[in-house]
VMD Tcl script that draws the C-alpha trace (Angstrom):
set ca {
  {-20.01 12.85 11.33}
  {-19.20 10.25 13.48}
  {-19.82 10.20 17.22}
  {-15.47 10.39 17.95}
  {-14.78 12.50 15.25}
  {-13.76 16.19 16.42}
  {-16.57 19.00 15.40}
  {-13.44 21.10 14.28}
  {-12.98 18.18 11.39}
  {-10.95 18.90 8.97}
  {-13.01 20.01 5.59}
  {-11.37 18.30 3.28}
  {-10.87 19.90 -0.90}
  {-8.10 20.97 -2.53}
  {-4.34 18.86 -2.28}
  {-3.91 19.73 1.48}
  {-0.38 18.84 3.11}
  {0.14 16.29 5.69}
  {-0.41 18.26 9.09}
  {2.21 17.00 11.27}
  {0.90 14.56 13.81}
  {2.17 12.89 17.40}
  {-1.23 11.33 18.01}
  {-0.68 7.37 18.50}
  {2.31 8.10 20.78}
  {5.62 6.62 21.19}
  {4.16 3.33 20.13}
  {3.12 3.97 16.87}
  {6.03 2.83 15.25}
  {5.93 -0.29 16.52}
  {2.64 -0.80 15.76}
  {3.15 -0.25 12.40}
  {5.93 -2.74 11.95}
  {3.42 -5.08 14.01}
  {0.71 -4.85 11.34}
  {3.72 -5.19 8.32}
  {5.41 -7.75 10.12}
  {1.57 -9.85 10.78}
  {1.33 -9.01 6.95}
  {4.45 -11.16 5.72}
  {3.12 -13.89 8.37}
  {-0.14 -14.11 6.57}
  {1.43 -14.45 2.92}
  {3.84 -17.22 4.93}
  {2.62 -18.82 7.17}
  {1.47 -22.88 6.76}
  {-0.06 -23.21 10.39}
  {-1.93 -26.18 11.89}
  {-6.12 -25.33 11.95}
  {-6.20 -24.87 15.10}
  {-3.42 -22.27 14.83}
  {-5.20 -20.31 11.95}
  {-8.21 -20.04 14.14}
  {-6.83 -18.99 16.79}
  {-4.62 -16.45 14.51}
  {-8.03 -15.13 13.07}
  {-9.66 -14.86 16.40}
  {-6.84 -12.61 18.02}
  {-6.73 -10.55 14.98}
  {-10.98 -10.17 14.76}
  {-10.28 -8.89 18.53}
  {-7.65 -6.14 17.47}
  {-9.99 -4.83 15.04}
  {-12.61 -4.60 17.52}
  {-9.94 -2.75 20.02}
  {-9.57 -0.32 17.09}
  {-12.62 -0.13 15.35}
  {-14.46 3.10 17.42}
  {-11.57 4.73 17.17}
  {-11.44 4.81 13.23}
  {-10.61 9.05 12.17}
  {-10.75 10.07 8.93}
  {-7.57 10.91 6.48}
  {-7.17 14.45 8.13}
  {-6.91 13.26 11.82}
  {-5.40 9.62 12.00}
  {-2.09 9.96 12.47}
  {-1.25 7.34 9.35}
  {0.96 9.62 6.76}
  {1.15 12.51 9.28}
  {3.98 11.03 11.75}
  {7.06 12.82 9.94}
  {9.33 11.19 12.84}
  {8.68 7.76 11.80}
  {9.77 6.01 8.71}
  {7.37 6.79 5.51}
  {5.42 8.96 7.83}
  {3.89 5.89 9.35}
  {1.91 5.22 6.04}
  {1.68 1.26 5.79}
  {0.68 1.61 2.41}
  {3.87 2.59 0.96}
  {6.79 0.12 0.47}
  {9.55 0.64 3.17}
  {11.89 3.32 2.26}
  {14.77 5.32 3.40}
  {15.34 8.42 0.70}
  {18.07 11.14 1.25}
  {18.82 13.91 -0.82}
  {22.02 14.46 -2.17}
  {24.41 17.42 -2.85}
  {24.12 16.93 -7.19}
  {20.32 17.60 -5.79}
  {18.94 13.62 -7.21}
  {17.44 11.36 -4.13}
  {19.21 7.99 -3.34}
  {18.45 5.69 -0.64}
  {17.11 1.74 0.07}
  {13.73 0.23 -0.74}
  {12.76 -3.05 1.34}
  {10.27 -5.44 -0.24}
  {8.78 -7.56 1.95}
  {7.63 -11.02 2.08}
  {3.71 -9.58 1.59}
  {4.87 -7.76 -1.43}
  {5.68 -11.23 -3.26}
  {4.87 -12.18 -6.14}
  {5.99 -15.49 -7.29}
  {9.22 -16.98 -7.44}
  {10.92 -15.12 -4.97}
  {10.51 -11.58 -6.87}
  {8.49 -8.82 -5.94}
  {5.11 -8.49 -7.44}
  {4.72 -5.85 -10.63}
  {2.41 -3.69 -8.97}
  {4.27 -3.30 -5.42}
  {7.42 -2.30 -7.80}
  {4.90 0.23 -9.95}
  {3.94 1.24 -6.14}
  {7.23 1.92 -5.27}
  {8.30 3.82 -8.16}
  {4.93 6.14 -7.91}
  {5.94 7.02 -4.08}
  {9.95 7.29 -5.26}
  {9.42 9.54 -8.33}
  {6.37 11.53 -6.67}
  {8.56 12.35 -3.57}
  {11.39 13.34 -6.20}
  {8.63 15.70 -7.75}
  {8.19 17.14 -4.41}
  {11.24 17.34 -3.13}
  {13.41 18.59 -5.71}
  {10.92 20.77 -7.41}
  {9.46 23.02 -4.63}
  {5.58 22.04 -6.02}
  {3.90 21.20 -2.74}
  {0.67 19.82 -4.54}
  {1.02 17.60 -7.52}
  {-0.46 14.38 -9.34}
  {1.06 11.66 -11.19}
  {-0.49 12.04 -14.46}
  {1.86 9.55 -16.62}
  {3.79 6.39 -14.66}
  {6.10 4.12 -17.15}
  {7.75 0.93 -15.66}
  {10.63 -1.33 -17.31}
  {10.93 -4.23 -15.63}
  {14.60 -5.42 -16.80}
  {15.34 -8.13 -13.98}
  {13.69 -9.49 -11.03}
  {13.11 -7.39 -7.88}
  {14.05 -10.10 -4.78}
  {11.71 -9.63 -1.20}
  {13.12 -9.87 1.79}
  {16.21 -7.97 0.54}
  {17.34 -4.38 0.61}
  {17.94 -2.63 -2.87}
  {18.96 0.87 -4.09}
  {16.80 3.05 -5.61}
  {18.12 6.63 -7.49}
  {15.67 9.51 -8.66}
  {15.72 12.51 -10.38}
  {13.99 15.41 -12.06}
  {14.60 15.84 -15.60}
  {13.27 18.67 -16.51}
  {10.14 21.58 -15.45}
  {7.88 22.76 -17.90}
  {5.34 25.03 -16.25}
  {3.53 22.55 -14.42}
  {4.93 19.35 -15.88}
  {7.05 17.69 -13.92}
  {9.13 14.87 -15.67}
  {10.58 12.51 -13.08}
  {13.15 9.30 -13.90}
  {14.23 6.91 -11.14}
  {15.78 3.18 -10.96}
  {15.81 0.16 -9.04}
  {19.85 -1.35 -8.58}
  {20.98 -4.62 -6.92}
  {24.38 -4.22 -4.91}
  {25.85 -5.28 -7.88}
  {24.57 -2.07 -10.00}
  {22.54 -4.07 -11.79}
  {19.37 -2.22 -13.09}
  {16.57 -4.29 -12.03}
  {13.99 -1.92 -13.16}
  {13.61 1.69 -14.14}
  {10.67 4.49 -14.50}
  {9.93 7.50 -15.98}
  {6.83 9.55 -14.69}
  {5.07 12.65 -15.74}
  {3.82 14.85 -12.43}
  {1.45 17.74 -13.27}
  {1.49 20.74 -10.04}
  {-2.04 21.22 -8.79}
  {-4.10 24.55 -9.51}
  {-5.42 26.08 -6.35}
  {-8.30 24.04 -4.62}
  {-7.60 21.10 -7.50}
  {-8.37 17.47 -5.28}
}
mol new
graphics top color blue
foreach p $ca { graphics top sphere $p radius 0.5 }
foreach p [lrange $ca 0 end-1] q [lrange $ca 1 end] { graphics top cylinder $p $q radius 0.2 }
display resetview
């Protein structure tokens, strides 16, 4: 145990929730969208030397700000802020997901100038990414299971997925089968144009299952 972690830590096992957090304050949002934002700058940016160094040097001395502070996945508040977009997770692609009354989710995904992959279109893995978060907060959602895994993810990549542009993305269950959860979702332009779909299997969780 480290010397700031609390002795009540959190033990861990099992597929436990996200408890709820406020810890990081009002400015965690913003420091989120820092860190995304400093993200697309380093895929971007073509900076004199001088520039990069001094770039490097600044962020060295923001990971030595927050370096004794580092909490394990049960107390940092990263995934557990359920007032801030994607829960304050950075590792997820920027999302905004509603659910509607025919009971499907529909909302906006955001790639972002770090999620490039060449040519202007979002790399294959950020868009499997997406589709794993989209489809396993379908599972969720829709289904009532609040512990499940993705045990099958299949992508069809039928156009390219821009950055730096907001898109449409659509989701639904497709059927429960005991504890199989099949999940289908798509990626549209504002054109409807299907720029990629999925189909995912999600199996629920026994009791104390990781």
């Amino acid at each position: 145990m480290s010397a700031n972690e609390p002795a009540d830590a959190h033990p861990g096992g099992g597929f436990n929730p996200p408890e709820p957090s406020t810890r990081g304050g009002p400015d965690y949002g913003r420091f989120i969208d820092a860190v995304r934002t400093l993200q697309d700058h380093a895929r971007s940016a073509d900076a004199p030397d001088h520039v990069i160094t001094e770039a490097a040097d600044l962020i060295e001395q923001a990971s030595r700000l927050l370096e004794p502070h580092a909490a394990d996945e049960w107390n940092s508040p990263s995934g557990r802020r359920m007032d801030l977009p994607n829960r304050g997770n950075i590792l997820a692609v920027p999302v905004d997901l509603h659910v509607t009354e025919a009971g499907t989710i529909v909302g906006t995904a955001h790639f972002r100038r770090y999620h490039l992959g060449r040519n202007g279109a979002a790399h294959g893995g950020a868009v499997a990414h997406l589709f794993d978060s989209l489809l396993g907060f379908t599972a969720f959602k829709l289904s009532g299971s609040r512990a499940q895994r993705t045990a099958f993810l299949h992508v069809d990549y039928r156009r390219i997925v821009p950055v730096c542009r907001q898109v449409r993305v659509e989701a639904a269950i497709d059927d429960i089968v005991d504890r199989k959860i099949r999940v289908s979702g798509r990626i549209l332009d504002d054109d409807d144009h299907v720029l990629a779909e999925a189909h995912a299997l999600f199996v629920k969780l026994k009791p104390g299952q990781p």
